[in-house]
KOLTIVO-242950 format. One line per field, with one value per residue (C-alpha): residue number from 1; residue in three letters; chain; y negated, x negated, z negated. Coordinates in pm, whole numbers, plus 50000, padded with zeros to 5 digits. Each point is the difference from the previous one (the first is absolute). Layout:
% KOLTIVO-242950
num <- [NUM/...]
residuo <- [ALA/...]
cadena <- [A/...]
v <- [Y/...]
u <- [X/...]
w <- [Z/...]
//
This chain:
% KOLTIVO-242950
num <- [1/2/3/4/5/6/7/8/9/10/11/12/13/14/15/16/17/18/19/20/21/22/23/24/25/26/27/28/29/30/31/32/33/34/35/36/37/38/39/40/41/42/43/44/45/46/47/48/49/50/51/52/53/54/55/56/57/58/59/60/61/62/63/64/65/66/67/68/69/70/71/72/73/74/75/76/77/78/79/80/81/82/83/84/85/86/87/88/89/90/91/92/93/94/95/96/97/98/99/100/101/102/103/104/105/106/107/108/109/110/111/112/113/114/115/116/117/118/119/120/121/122/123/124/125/126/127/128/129/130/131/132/133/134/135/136/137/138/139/140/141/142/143/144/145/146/147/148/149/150/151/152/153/154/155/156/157/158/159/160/161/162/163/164/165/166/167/168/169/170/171/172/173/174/175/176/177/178/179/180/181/182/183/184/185/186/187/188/189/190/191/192/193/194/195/196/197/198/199/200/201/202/203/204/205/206/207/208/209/210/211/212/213/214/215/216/217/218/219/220/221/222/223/224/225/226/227/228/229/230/231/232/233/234/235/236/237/238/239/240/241/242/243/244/245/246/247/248/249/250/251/252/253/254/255/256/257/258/259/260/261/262/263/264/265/266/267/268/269/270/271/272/273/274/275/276/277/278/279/280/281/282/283/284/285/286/287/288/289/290/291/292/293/294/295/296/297/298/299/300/301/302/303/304/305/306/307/308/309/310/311/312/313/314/315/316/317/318/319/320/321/322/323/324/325/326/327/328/329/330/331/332/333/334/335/336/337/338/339/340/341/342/343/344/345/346/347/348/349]
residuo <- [UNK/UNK/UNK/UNK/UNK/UNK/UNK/UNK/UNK/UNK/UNK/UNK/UNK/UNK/UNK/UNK/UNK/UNK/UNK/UNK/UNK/UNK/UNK/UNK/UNK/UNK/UNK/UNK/UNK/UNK/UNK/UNK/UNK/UNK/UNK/UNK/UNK/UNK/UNK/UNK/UNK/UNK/UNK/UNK/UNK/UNK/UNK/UNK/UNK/UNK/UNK/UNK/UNK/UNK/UNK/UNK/UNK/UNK/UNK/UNK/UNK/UNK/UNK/UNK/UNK/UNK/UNK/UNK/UNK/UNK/UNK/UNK/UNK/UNK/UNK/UNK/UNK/UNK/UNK/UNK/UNK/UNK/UNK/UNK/UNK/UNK/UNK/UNK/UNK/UNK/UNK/UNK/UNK/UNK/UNK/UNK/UNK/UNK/UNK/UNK/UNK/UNK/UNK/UNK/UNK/UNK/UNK/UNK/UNK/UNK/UNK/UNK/UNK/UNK/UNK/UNK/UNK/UNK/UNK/UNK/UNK/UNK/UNK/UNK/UNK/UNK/UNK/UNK/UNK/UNK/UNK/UNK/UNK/UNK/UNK/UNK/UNK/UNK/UNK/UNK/UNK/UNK/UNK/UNK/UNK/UNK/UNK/UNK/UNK/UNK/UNK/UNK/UNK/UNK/UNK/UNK/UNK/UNK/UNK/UNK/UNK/UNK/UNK/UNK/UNK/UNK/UNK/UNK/UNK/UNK/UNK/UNK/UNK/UNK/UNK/UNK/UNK/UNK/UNK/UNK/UNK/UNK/UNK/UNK/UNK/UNK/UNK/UNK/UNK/UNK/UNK/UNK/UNK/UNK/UNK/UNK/UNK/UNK/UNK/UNK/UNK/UNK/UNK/UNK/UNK/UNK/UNK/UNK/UNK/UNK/UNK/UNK/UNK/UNK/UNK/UNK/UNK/UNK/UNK/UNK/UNK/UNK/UNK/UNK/UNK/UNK/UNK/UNK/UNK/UNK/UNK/UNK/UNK/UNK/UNK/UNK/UNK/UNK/UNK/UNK/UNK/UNK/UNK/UNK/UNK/UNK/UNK/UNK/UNK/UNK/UNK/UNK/UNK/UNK/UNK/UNK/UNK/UNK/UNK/UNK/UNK/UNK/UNK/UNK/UNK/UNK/UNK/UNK/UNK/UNK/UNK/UNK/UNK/UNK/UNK/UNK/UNK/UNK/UNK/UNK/UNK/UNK/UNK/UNK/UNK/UNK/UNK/UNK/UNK/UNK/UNK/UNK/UNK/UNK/UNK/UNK/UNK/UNK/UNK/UNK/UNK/UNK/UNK/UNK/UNK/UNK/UNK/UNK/UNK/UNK/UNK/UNK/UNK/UNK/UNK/UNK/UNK/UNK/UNK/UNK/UNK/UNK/UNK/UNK/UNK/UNK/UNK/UNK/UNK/UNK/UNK/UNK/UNK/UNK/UNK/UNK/UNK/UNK/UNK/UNK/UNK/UNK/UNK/UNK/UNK/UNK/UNK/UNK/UNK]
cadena <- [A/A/A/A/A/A/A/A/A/A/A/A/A/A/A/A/A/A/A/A/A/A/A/A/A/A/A/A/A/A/A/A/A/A/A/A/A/A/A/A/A/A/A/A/A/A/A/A/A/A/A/A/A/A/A/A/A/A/A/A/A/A/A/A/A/A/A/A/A/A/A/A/A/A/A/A/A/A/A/A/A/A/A/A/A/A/A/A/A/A/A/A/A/A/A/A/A/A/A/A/A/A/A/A/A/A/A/A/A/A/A/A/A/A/A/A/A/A/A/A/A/A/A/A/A/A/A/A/A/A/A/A/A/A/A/A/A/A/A/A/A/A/A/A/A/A/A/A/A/A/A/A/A/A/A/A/A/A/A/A/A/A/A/A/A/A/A/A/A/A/A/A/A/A/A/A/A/A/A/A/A/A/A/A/A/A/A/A/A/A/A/A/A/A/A/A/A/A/A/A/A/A/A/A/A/A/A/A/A/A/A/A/A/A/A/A/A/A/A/A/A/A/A/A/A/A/A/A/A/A/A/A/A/A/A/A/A/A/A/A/A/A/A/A/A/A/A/A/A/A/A/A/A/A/A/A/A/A/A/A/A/A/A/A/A/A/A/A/A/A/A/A/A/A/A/A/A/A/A/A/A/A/A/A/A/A/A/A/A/A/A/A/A/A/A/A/A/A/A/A/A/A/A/A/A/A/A/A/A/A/A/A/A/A/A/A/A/A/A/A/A/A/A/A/A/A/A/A/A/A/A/A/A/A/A/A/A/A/A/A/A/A/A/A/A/A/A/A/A]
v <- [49513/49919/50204/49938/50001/49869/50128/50028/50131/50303/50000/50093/50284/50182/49932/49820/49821/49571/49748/49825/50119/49964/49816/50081/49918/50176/49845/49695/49868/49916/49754/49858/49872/49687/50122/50262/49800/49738/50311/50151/49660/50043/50416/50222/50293/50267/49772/49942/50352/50129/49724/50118/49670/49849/50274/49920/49691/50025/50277/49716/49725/50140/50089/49652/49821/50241/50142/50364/50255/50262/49934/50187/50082/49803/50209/50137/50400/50055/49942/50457/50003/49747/50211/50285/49828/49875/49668/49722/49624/49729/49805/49889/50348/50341/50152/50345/50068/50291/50237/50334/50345/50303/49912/49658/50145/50261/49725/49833/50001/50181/49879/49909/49833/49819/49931/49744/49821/49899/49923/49629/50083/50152/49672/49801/50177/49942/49606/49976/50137/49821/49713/50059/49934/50273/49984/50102/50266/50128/50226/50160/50164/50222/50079/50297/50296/50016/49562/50019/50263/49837/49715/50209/50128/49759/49660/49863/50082/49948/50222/50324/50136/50282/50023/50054/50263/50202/50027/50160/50278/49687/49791/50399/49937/49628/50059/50225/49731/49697/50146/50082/49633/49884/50136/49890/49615/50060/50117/49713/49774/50123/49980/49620/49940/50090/50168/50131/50066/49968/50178/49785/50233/49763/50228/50279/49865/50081/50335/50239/50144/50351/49869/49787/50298/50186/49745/49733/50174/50249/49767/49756/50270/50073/49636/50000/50318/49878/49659/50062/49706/49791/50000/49803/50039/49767/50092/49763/50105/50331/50144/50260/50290/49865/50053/50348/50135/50087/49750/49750/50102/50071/49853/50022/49727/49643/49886/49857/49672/49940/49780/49793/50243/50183/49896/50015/50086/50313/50090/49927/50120/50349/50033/50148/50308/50313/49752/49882/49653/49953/50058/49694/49647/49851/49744/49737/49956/49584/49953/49772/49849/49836/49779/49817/49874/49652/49954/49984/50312/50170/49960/50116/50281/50072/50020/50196/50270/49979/49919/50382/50155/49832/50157/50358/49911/50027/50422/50051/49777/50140/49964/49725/49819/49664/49934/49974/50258/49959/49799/49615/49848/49716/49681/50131/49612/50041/49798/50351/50216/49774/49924/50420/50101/49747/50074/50368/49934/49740/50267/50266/49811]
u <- [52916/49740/49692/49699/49696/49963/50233/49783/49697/50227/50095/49602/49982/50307/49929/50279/49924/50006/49904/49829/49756/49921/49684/49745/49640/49729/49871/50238/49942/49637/49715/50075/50315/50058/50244/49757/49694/50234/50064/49607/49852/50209/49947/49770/50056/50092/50208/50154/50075/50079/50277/50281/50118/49710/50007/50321/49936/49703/50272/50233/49816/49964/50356/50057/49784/49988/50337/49871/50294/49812/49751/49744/49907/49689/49737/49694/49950/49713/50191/50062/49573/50014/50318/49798/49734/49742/50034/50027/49930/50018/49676/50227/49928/50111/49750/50045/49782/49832/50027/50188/49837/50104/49901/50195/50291/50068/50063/50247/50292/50302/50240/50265/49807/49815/50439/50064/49690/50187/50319/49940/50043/50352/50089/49854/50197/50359/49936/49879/50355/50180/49857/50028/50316/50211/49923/49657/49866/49690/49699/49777/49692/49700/49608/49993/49763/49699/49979/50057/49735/49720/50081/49942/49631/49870/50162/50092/50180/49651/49781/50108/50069/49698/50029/50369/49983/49728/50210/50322/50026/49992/50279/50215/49930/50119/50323/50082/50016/50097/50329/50150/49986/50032/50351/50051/49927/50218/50308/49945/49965/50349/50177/49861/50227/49711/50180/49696/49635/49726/49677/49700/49788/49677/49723/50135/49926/49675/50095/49973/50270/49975/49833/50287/50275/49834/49996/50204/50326/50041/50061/50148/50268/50008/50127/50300/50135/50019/50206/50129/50038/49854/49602/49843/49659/49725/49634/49792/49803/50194/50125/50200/49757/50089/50366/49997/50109/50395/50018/49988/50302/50192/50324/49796/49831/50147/49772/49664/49785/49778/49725/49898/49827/50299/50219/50361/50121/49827/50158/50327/49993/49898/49610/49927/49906/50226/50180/50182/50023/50099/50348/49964/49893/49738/49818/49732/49803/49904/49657/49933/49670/50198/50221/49667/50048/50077/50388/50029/49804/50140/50379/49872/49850/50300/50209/49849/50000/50314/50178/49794/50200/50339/49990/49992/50354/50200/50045/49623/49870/50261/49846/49709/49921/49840/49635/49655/49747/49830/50077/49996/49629/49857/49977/50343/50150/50365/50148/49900/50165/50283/50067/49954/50260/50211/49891/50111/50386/49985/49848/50236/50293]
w <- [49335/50268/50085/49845/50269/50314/50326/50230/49795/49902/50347/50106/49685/50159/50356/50101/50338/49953/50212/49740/49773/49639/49931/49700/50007/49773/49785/50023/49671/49957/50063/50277/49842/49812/49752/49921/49948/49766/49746/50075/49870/49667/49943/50091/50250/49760/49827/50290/50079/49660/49830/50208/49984/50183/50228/50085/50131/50156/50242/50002/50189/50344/50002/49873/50236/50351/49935/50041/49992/49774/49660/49864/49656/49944/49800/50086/50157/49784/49627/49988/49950/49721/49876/49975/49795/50254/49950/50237/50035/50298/50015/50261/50189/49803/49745/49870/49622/50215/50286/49958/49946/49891/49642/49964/50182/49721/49767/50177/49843/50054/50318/49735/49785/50311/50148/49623/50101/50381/49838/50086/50359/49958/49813/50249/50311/49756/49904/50367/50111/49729/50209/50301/50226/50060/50358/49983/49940/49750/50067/49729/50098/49889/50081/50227/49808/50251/49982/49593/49995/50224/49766/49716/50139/50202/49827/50320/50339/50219/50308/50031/49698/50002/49649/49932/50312/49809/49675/50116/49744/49774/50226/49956/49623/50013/50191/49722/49770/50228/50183/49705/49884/50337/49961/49694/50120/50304/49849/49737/50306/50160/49660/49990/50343/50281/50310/50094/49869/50210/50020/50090/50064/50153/49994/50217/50308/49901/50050/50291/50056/49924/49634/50016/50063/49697/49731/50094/50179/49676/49698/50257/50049/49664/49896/50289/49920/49621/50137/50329/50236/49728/50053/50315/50088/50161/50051/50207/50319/50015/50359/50155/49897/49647/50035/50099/49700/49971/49677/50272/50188/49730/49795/49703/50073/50033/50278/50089/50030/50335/50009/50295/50193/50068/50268/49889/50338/50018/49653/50064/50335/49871/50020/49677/49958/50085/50221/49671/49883/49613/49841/49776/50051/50207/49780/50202/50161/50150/49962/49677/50096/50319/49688/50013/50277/50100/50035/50385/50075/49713/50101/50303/49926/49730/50260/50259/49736/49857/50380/50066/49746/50088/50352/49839/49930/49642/50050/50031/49790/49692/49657/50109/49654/50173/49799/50060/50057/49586/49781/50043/49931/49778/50159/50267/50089/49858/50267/50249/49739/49946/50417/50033/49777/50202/50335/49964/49884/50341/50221/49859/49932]
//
């Protein structure tokens, strides 16, 4: 019987050198997208996100249309909060009933009672596999517990945060709570058919990164060691002082997403911290605003970039998961996303 997933996707997860890579953009399926915007002007967002169905094939129509070698679950980071009672609607942005204290978060419900209330996720990741060829491959991810909890006080990922960084006794409280249904969703997730979970973790690049190597590092590690080489991480704006922390070198973890500002030859040739570059894949990092570009000076910019990365050579470059730096914006032409996904398999043939 053949393998389910996609070769050279597993390839990246186990570091196997390749000379070409898989490609998988956040946020692949959304508004930019045709497909997308057909099913949003017949169901609402939540709808969209919670009938598995729909979900399904809203995941469907980039790898449909771009021929991406790796889908997402499509759902929404934020869904654990409204799991734990706090209620959420998109008026289009996110809207939480209120901001967390230490008096509303003793009435959240328990983790396993929060865990029946995501079930539509781990349905969502299975028909989305069902679907799916058996040469791609499926991702599931989850809200990282600083971003879910800066949600959860300030109602928005905005400034600097001062008011999540004055509550931290109340963020110790929270992770209490959240990990234990954050595992709970991922190892739903993984049972749906996701190779891999990742943890978007947006709002730690806020972080400096000591504060970031006391809250962030610890529950981080705490998810990995409870699914080895399953759990990826991506925090936007982080750097090497970030990354000091061992979770970062270790097997534990499945690998990492770089946004723009990093240049991947420095992280493949070794410039991390501790002179160590990550066991695990290497997911990134093209700059997404540049897909706005007009299509001359955006295939040549495209290639400059990805030509960079092809004179590192297959060895060095082992693990490289070709995307963007964030996710793909509103309003991205298709034709750049379309022409990118086929410029790398020329460039890397």
């Amino acid at each position: 019987m053949k393998s389910v997933g996609n070769v050279k996707f597993q390839n990246a997860l186990k570091h196997i050198p390749q000379e070409c890579p898989p490609v998988w953009f956040m946020r692949q399926a959304g508004r930019y997208h045709k497909h997308y915007q057909a099913l949003r002007a017949k169901h609402d967002f939540i709808e969209l996100c919670k009938n598995p169905e729909l979900a399904s094939e809203v995941a469907m129509g980039p790898i449909q249309d771009f021929d991406f070698d790796v889908s997402i679950l499509f759902s929404d980071l934020l869904f654990p909060l409204e799991a734990f009672g706090m209620g959420l609607t998109y008026e289009p942005g996110p809207t939480l009933s209120y901001s967390l204290d230490e008096a509303s978060l003793a009435k959240f419900c328990s983790p396993e009672e929060a865990a029946l209330k995501l079930e539509f996720q781990g349905e969502a990741a299975k028909l989305t596999r069902q679907k799916l060829p058996q040469e791609k491959s499926l991702i599931g991810f989850v809200g990282g517990t600083w971003t879910l909890f800066t949600y959860a006080v300030e109602g928005a990922h905005k400034g600097g945060m001062e008011k999540s960084k004055r509550r931290l006794a109340l963020y110790r409280a929270f992770c209490e709570r959240m990990i234990p249904l954050l595992k709970l969703n991922i190892a739903n997730q993984l049972r749906g058919g996701a190779e891999v979970v990742m943890i978007f973790d947006t709002s730690a690049g806020e972080l400096d990164p000591e504060l970031f190597q006391e809250i962030v590092a610890g529950p981080l590690r705490d998810l990995t060691r409870a699914f080895p080489g399953k759990i990826g991480y991506y925090a936007r704006g982080i750097q090497n002082a970030h990354l000091k922390n061992p979770v970062f070198r270790s097997d534990e973890l499945a690998g990492l997403g770089y946004d723009h500002r990093w240049d991947l030859r420095e992280v493949f040739s070794g410039a991390l911290s501790a002179g160590q570059r990550p066991t695990g894949f290497v997911q990134g990092n093209f700059d997404q605003s540049l897909l706005f570009l007009e299509a001359g000076e955006f295939e040549e910019r495209a290639m400059k970039y990805l030509t960079n990365l092809k004179g590192l050579g297959v060895e060095a470059r082992t693990g490289w998961v070709a995307g963007l730096g964030h996710g793909v914006l509103p309003g991205t032409p298709e034709a750049n996303v379309r022409r990118y996904v086929q410029m790398v398999r020329e460039v890397f043939k």
